[in-house]
ROPADREN-144340 format. One record per residue (C-alpha): residue number from 1; chain; x negated, y, z. Coordinates in steps of 0.1 Angstrom, whole numbers. Layout:
N
PT num chaine    xx    yy    zz
PT NUM      A     X     Y     Z
...
This chain:
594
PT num chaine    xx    yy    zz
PT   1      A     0     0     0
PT   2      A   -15    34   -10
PT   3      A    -9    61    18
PT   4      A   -23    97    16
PT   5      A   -40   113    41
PT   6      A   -46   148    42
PT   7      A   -59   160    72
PT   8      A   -83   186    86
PT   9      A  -109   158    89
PT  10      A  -100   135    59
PT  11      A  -116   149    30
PT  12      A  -110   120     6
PT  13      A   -69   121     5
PT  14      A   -56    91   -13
PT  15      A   -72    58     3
PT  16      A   -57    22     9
PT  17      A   -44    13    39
PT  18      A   -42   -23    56
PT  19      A    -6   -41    46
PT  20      A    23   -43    65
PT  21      A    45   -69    67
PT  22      A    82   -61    51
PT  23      A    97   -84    78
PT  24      A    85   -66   106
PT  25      A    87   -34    97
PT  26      A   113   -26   120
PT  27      A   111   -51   147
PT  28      A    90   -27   167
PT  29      A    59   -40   167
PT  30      A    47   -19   144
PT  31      A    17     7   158
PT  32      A    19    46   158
PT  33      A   -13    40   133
PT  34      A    10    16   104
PT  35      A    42    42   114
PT  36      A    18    72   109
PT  37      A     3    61    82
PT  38      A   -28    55    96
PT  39      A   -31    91   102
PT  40      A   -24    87   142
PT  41      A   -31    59   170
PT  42      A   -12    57   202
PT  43      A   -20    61   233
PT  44      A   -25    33   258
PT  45      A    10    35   272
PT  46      A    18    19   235
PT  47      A    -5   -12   241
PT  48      A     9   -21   273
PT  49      A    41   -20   254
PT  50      A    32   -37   225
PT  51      A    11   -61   249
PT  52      A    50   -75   265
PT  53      A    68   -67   229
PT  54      A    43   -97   210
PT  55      A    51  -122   241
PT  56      A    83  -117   238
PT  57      A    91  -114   205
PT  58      A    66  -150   202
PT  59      A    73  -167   233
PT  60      A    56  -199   222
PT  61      A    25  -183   212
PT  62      A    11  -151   225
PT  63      A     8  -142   267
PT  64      A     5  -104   283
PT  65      A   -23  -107   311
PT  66      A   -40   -83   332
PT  67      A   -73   -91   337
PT  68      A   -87   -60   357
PT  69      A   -77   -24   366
PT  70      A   -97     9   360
PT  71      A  -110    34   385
PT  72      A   -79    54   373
PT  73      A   -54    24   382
PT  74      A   -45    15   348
PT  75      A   -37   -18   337
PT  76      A   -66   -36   312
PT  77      A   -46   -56   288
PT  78      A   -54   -90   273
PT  79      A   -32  -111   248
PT  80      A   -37  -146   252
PT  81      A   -28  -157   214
PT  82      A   -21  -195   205
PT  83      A    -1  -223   186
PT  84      A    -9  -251   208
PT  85      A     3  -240   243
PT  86      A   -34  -230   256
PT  87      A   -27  -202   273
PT  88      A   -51  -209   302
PT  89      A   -89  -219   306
PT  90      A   -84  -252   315
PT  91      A   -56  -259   289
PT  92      A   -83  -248   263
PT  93      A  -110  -273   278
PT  94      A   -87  -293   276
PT  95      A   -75  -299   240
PT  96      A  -113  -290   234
PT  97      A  -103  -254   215
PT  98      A  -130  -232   208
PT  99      A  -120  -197   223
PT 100      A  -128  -162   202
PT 101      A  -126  -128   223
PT 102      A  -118   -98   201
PT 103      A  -129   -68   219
PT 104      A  -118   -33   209
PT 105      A  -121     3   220
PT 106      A  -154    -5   245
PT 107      A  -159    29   230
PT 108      A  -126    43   230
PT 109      A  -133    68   206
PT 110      A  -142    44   182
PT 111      A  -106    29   179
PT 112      A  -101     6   147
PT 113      A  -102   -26   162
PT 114      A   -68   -15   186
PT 115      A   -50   -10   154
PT 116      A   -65   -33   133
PT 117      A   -61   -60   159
PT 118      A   -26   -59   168
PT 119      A   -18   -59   125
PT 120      A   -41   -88   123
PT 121      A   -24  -107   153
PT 122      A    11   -99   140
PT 123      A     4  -114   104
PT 124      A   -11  -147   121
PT 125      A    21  -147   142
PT 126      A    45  -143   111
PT 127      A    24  -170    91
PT 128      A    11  -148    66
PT 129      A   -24  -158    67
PT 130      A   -31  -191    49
PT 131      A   -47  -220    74
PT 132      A   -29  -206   103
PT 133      A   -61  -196   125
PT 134      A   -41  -196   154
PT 135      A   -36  -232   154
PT 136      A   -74  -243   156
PT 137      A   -84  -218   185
PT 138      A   -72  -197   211
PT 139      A   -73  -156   206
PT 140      A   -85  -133   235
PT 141      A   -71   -98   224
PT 142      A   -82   -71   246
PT 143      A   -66   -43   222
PT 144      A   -91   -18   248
PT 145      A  -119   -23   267
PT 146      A  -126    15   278
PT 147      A   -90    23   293
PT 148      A   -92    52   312
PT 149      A  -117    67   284
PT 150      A   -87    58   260
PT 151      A   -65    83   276
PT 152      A   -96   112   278
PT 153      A   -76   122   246
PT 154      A   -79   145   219
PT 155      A   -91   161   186
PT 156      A  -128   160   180
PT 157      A  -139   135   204
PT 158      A  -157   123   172
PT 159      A  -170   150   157
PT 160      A  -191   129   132
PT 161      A  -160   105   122
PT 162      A  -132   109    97
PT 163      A   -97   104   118
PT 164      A   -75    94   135
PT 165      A   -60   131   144
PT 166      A   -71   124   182
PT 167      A   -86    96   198
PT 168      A  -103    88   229
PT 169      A  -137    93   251
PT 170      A  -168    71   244
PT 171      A  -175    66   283
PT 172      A  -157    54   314
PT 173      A  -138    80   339
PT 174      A  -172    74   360
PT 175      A  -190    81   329
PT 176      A  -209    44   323
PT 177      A  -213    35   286
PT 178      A  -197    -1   288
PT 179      A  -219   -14   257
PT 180      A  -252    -2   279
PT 181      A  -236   -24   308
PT 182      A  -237   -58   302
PT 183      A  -269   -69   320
PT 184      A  -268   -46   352
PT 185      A  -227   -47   351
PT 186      A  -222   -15   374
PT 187      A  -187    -4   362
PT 188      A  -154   -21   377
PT 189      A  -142   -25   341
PT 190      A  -175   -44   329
PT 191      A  -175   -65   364
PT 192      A  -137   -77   351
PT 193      A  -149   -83   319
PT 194      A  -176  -106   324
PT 195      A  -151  -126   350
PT 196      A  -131  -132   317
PT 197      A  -159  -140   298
PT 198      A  -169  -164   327
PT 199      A  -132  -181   330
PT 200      A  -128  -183   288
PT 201      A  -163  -191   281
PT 202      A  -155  -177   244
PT 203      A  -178  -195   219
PT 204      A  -173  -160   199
PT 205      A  -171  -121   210
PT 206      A  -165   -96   189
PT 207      A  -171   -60   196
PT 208      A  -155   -33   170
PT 209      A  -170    -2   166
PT 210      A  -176    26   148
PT 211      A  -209    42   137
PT 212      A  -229    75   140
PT 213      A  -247    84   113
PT 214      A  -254    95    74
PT 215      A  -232    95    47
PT 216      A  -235    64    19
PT 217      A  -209    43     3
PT 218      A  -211    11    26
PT 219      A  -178     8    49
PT 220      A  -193   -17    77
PT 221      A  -221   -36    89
PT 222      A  -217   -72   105
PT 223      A  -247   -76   127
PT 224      A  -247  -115   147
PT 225      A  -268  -132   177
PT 226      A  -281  -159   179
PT 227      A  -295  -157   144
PT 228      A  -329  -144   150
PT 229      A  -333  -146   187
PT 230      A  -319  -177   210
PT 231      A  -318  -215   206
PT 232      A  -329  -229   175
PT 233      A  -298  -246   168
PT 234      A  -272  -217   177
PT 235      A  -292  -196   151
PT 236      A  -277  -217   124
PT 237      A  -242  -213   137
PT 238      A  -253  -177   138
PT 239      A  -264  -175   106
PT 240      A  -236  -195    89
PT 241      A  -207  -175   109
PT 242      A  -225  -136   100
PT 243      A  -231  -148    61
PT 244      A  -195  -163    61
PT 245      A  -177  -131    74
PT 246      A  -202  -111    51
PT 247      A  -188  -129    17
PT 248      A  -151  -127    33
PT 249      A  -155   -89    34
PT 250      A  -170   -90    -4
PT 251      A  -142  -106   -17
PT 252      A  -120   -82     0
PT 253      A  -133   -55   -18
PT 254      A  -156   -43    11
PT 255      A  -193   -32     8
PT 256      A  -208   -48    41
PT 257      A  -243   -43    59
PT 258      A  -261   -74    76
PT 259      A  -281   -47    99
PT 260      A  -271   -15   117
PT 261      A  -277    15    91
PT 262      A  -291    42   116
PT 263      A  -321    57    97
PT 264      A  -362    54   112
PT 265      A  -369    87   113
PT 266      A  -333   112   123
PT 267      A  -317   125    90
PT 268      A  -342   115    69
PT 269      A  -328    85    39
PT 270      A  -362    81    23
PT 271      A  -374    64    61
PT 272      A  -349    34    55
PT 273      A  -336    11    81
PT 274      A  -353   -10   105
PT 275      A  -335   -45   120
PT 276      A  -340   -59   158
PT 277      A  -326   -82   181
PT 278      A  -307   -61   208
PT 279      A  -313   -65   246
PT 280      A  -285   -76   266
PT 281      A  -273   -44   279
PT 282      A  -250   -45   248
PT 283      A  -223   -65   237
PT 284      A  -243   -86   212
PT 285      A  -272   -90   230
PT 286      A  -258  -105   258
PT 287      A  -235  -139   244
PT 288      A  -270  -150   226
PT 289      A  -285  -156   261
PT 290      A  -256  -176   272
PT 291      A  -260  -196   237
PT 292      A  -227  -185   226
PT 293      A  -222  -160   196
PT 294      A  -218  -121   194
PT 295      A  -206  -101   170
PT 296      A  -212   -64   168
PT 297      A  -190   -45   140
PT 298      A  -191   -12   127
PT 299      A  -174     4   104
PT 300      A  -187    38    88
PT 301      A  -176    63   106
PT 302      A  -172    87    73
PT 303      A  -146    66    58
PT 304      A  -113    75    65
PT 305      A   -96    56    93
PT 306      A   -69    36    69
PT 307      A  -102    24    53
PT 308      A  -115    16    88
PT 309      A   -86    -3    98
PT 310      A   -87   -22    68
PT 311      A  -122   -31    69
PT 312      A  -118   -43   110
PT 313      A   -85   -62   105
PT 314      A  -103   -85    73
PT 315      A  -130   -89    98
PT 316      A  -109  -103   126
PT 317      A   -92  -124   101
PT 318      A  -128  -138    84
PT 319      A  -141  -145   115
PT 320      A  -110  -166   130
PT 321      A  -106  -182   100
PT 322      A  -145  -192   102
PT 323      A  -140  -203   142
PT 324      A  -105  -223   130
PT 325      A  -126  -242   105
PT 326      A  -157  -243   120
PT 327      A  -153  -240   159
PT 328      A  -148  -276   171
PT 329      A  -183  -285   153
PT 330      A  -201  -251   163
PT 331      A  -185  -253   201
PT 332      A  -203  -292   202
PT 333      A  -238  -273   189
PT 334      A  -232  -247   220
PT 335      A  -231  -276   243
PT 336      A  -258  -288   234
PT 337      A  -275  -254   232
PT 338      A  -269  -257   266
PT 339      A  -284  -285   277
PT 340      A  -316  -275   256
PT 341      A  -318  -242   276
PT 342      A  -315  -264   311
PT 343      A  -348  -278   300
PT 344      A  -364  -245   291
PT 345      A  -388  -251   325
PT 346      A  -425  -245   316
PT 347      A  -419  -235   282
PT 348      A  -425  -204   262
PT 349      A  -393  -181   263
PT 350      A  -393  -145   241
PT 351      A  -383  -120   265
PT 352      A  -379   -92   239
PT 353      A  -387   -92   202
PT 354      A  -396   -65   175
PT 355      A  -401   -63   139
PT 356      A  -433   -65   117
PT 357      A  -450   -37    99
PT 358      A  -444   -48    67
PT 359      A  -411   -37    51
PT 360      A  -391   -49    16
PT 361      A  -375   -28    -3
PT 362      A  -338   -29    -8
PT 363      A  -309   -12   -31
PT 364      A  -287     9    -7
PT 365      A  -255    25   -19
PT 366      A  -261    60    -6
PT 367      A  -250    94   -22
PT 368      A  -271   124   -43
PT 369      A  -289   143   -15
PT 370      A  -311   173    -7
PT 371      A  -333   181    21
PT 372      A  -339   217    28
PT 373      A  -345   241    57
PT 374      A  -315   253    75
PT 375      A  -309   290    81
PT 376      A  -288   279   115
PT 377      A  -312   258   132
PT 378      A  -349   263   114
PT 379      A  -353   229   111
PT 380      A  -351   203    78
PT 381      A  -316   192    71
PT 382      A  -297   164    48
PT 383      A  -269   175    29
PT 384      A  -252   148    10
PT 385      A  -228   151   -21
PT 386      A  -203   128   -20
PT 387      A  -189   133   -57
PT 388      A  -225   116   -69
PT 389      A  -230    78   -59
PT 390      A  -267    69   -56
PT 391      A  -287    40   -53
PT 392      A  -315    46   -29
PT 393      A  -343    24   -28
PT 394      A  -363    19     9
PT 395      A  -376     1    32
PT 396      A  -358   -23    54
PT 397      A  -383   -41    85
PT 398      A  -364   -70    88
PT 399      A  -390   -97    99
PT 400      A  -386  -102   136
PT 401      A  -411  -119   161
PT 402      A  -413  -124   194
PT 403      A  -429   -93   215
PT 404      A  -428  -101   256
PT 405      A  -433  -136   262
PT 406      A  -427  -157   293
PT 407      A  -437  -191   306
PT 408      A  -402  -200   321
PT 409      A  -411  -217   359
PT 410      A  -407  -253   362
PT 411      A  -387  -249   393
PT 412      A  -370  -214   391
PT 413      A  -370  -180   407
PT 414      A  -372  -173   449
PT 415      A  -354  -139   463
PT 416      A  -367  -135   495
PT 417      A  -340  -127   527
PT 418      A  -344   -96   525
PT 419      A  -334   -89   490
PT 420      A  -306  -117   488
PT 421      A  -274   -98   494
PT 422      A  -287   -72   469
PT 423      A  -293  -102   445
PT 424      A  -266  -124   445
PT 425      A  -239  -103   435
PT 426      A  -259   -94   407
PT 427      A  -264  -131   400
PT 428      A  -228  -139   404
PT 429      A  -214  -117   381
PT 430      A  -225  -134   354
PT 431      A  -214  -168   369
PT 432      A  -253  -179   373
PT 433      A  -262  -206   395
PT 434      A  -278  -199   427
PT 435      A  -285  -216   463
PT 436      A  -288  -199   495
PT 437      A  -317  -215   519
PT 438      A  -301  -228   553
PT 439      A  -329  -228   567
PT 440      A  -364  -214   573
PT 441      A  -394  -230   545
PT 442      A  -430  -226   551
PT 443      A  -463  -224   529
PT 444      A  -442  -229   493
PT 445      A  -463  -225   466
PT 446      A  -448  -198   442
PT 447      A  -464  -170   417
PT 448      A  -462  -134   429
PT 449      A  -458  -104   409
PT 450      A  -482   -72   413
PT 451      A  -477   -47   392
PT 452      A  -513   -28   387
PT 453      A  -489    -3   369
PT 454      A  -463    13   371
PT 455      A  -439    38   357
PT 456      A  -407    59   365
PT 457      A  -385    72   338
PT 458      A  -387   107   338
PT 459      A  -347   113   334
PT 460      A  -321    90   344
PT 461      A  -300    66   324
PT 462      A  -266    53   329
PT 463      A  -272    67   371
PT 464      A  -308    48   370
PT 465      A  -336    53   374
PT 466      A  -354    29   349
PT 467      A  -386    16   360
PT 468      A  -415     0   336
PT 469      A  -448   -24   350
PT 470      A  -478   -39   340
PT 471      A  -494   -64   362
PT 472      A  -500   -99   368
PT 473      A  -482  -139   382
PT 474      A  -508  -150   412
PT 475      A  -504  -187   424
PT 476      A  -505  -185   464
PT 477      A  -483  -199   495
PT 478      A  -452  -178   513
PT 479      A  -426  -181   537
PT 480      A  -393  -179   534
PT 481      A  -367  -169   560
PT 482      A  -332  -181   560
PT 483      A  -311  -171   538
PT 484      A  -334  -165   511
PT 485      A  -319  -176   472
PT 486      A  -333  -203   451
PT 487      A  -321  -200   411
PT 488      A  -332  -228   391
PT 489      A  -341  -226   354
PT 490      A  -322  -260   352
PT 491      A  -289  -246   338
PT 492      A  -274  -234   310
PT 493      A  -280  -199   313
PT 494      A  -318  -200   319
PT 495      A  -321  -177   292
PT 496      A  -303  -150   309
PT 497      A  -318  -160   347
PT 498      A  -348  -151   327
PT 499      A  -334  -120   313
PT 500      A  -322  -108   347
PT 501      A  -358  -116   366
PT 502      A  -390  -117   346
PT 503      A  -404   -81   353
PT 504      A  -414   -77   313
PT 505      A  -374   -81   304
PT 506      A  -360   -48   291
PT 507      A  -329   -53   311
PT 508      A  -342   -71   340
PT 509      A  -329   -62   372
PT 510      A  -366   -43   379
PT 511      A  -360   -26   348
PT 512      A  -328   -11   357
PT 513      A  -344     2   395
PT 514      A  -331   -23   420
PT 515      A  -366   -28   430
PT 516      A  -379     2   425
PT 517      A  -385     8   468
PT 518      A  -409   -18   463
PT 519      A  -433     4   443
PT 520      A  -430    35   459
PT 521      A  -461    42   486
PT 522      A  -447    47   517
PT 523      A  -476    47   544
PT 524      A  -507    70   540
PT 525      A  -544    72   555
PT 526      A  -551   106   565
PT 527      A  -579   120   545
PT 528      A  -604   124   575
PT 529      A  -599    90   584
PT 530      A  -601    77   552
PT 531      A  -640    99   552
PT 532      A  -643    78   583
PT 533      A  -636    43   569
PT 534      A  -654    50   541
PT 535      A  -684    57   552
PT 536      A  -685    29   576
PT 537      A  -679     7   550
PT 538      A  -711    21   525
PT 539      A  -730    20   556
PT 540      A  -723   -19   562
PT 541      A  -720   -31   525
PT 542      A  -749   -18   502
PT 543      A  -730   -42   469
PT 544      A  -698   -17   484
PT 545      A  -720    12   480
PT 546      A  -734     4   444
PT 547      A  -703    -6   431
PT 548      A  -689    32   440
PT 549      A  -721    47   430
PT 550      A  -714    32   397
PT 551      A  -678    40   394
PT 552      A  -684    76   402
PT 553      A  -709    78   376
PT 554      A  -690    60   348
PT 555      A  -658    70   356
PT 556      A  -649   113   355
PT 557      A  -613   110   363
PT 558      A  -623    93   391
PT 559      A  -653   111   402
PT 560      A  -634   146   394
PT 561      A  -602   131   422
PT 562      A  -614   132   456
PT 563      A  -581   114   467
PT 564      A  -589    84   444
PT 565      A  -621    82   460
PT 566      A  -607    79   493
PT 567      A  -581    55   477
PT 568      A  -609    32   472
PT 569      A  -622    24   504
PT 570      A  -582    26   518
PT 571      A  -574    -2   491
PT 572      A  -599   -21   506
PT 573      A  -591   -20   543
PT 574      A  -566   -35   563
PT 575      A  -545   -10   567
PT 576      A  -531   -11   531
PT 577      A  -496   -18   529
PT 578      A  -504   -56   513
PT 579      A  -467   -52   502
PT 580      A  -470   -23   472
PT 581      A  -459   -28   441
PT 582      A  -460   -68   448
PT 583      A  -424   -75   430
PT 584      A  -404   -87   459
PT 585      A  -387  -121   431
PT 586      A  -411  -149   428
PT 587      A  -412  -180   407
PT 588      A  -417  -217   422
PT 589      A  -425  -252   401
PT 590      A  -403  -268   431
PT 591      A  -371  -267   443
PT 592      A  -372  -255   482
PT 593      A  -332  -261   488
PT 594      A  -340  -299   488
């Protein structure tokens, strides 16, 4: 159906919109977006309607849950869609049904997926889309993740996207970023989330977005994990599900992108586009680690939103109809995935990975451009002419490697007493397998972290303080008090144990500053004692003595800093706090619980 849409943002007026069914066109489940012709969405009071109209009007198929509520009280949705009466966990484990979790507005500005999901959900329900997906899986619908950012409504919120007329905020009432939250899981909505996640155990989760960016003629990009990050095996199913929702979208007359296009270097087309596995404080970093799939999806913000819609709702569609086909098959390859990952114990695990310097060169629908200085702001901008399609040709880094690299312990990680109740709530969260010690244990041999760096972000992120270090594992024996946690690699998620406690992780919880006490210096040697010690030490040590003699004269920072001089005879003597930046997690071949 061809709608036009001439509004202050949409500068391209005639555009085609996703199809609605004749039957229900009245039957009022139909969305302010179809009624408005996709120049409008509704606000959230509509999907709590719509949420009860679908399970009434399909009693036998779709249920309207509540699966959390927002710092503002509102209600977080969830349809519960299926022909085969699994409507709970354990009736989908059941019949063995593989479970796919369609996520939309985690970013409520970013609202296609709301609209395109309901259309998509109502044309399964009314058996207008051939194979029935519906019967071969169950659908988790969360219509929108950011709720009370939803309702932070209005024009503009997008300045950098092409409709609807209003829409909402990109962060929480509390102001998190959910897809920066799936690792650390600070906001109530991501913390009822992830017990969702935990319950379902979806063997797919898509997030729908929609980009930032430049201006080209490509109207989404499909990007998928595990396909180059993960267990072996998953990457396969990873590959096979992105490449089979890529050619769905082809032959539905989309032009889809297997990578996120956000150019190298800001505004600039010539620096092309460079690929990456991300880190599991977003949505599609985070199921990889789990060995389940992720989907992130984003369509080009400078389409208009009919074309948005369109483009989301034959994405849903591809990828259930992949998951009906495929699931049962792919869900078996999880489980083992699984297994695999409760071996992972003294193996080499990637912690992070990063692409190589060398780039190919790929076609890229873009549009005629110039780059000149701006009288406004002084500084080189892009201006694009969207009446002249151009093929640019540029580089694409799309080889990935490995970057951090761990030895994963044989045994698992130990969180002292002390740190437990900070720890196992964080652990929990994500349904990982911990034990607390009953009692006292005495002389275990574990590795200990010491950083011999370390570095505070200079501005704060998502209410963190983020916290990077260097440093080395030492073998040695400690006690540990009652109370204490042992987490053992041996279980499926070792992966993400990993993720959550190797220091070198980019979303580890030392990363994210739950530790950061522990590297901050918090006892001090006055300087005339430290002339004191010093000097007694010179006086009974002449190796002592030579060794400073040489690092004064070989080393001007440190000759130049009369504090690190003193440092260096208060390192050395008892009084140093043995406890400074000594990472308080450590890692054990053995299992001290038994």
């Amino acid at each position: 159906m061809i709608r036009r849409l001439c509004t202050a943002l949409v500068l391209a007026c005639t555009t085609l919109a996703p199809p609605v069914s004749a039957a229900t066109a009245d039957d009022g489940l139909r969305t302010v977006a179809e009624r408005s012709g996709f120049v409008r969405t509704g606000r959230y009071e509509e999907v709590i309607a719509l949420c009860d109209a679908f399970a009434a009007r399909y009693p036998d198929a779709v249920r309207c849950e509540t699966f959390g509520t927002t710092p503002e009280g509102r209600p977080m949705k969830l349809l519960v869609a299926s022909r085969v009466g699994a409507f709970t966990p354990a009736q989908a484990r059941e019949q063995g049904l593989p479970v796919t979790l369609v996520q939309g507005g985690i970013h409520a500005g970013e609202i296609d997926g709301k609209d395109a999901g309901f259309l998509a959900l109502r044309e399964m329900l009314d058996g207008e889309i051939e194979g029935d997906p519906l019967a071969a899986q169950v659908l988790l619908f969360v219509p929108v993740f950011n709720v009370d950012g939803h309702e932070r409504f209005k024009a503009w919120n997008r300045p950098n996207q092409r409709g609807p007329e209003e829409m909402g905020w990109r962060t929480t009432a509390q102001n998190y970023n959910l897809n920066r939250d799936y690792a650390k899981a600070d906001a109530p909505e991501m913390q009822a989330m992830l017990a969702l996640y935990n319950a379902w155990d979806p063997l797919a989760y898509l997030d729908l977005h929609v980009t930032d960016g430049a201006k080209f003629e490509h109207d989404i990009s499909i990007q998928v994990e595990p396909l180059n990050a993960g267990d072996a095996g998953m990457r396969k199913v990873g590959l096979a599900f992105r490449d089979g929702v890529l050619a769905a979208l082809e032959r539905a007359g989309s032009m889809p992108l297997p990578f996120y296009p956000s150019f190298i270097e800001y505004d600039n087309p010539a620096s092309g586009f460079r690929d990456g596995v991300a880190p599991p404080r977003f949505s599609h970093g985070y199921p990889w680690l789990r060995n389940r799939i992720g989907m992130l999806v984003e369509t080009h913000s400078w389409k208009t939103y009919p074309e948005r819609v369109k483009a989301t709702h034959d994405t849903i569609l591809a990828s259930l109809s992949l998951v009906a086909r495929h699931g049962r098959q792919w869900q078996r390859q999880a489980r083992d995935a699984d297994l695999r990952a409760s071996r992972l114990g003294g193996e080499a695990v990637p912690l992070d990975y990063k692409t190589t310097d060398t780039p190919r060169t790929i076609e890229f629908r873009g549009y005629a451009y110039t780059r000149t200085p701006s009288e406004v702001s002084g500084a080189l901008m892009t201006r694009y002419d969207e009446s002249q399609p151009q093929v640019w040709k540029v580089p694409l880094y799309d080889r990935i490697v490995p970057d951090d690299v761990a030895t994963a312990p044989r045994g698992g990680y130990l969180v002292p007493a002390a740190q437990a109740d900070r720890v196992a709530p964080r652990l929990a969260v994500h349904d990982i397998r911990f034990i607390r010690l009953a009692h006292p244990v005495e002389g275990v041999e574990a590795e200990a972290f010491r950083a011999t760096s370390s570095t505070f972000a200079s501005t704060p992120l998502e209410g963190h303080q983020r916290l990077e270090v260097e440093g080395d594992w030492a073998r040695g024996r400690h006690d540990l008090r009652a109370g204490a946690l042992f987490v053992p690699i041996a279980q499926p998620k070792a992966r993400l144990v990993m993720a959550l406690l190797e220091p070198a992780a980019p979303d580890a919880l030392l990363a994210w500053g739950a530790f950061n006490n522990a590297f901050e210096r918090k006892e001090y040697m006055e300087d005339y004692v430290a002339e004191e010690v010093a000097r007694e030490m010179l006086d009974r040590d002449p190796a002592l003595k030579s060794a400073f003699e040489r690092r004064v004269a070989s080393d001007k920072a440190f000759a130049d800093s009369p504090q690190a001089r003193l440092d260096y005879f208060y390192r050395m003597h008892s009084a140093w706090d043995d406890r400074y930046n000594l990472y308080p997690v450590l890692r054990t071949d053995a299992d001290p619980s038994r």
